[in-house]
C-alpha positions, -999 to 999 in steps of 0.1 A, spaced: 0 0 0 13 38 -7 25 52 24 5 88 15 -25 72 12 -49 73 46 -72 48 56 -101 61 77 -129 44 90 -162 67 93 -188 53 119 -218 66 129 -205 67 163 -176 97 154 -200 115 137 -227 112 165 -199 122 187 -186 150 166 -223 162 165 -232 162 208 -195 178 213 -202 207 183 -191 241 198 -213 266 201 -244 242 192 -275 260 208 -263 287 181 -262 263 147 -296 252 160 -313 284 165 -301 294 129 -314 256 115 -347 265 134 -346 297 112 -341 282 79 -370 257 90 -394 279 94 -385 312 73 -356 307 48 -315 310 46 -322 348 37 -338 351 68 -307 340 89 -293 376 107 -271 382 141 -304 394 154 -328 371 145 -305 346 164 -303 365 192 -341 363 191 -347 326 192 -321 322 215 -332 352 239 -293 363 239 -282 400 232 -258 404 201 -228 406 225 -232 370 233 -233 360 198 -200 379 194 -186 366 222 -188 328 200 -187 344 164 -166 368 144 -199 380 130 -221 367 104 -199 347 77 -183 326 111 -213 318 122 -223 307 84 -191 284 81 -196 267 117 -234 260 105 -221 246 73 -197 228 89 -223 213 119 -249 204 86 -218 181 70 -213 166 102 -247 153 105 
């Protein structure tokens, strides 16, 4: 076997772990809930902060603003 090449075994386990343990994951939710029930468009720092009763300092306080919070979303909907 070429030593560059990596084997890796995906389970449903390491992704269902990689899922409970996501940072920040009452956030990614709130925006999910969001797309659910309005659309992507409608995804804004405030209308977070409105599902999840925070003020915008706390979603700062986990995000560098808007397009972080878009990547970790993206990133928690590929590891489901």
């Amino acid at each position: 076997m070429d030593e560059n090449i990596v084997t890796v075994d995906f389970t449903a386990r390491d992704t269902q772990d990689n899922i409970i343990n996501f940072p920040h994951k009452e956030w990614i939710e709130a925006g999910i809930k969001i797309m659910r029930e309005k659309s992507a468009e409608s995804i804004s720092i405030d209308a977070i902060c409105e599902v999840m009763n925070k003020q915008e300092k706390d979603f700062l306080l986990c995000f560098n603003g808007l397009e972080s919070y878009i990547y970790s979303l993206l990133d928690y909907w590929y590891e489901k």
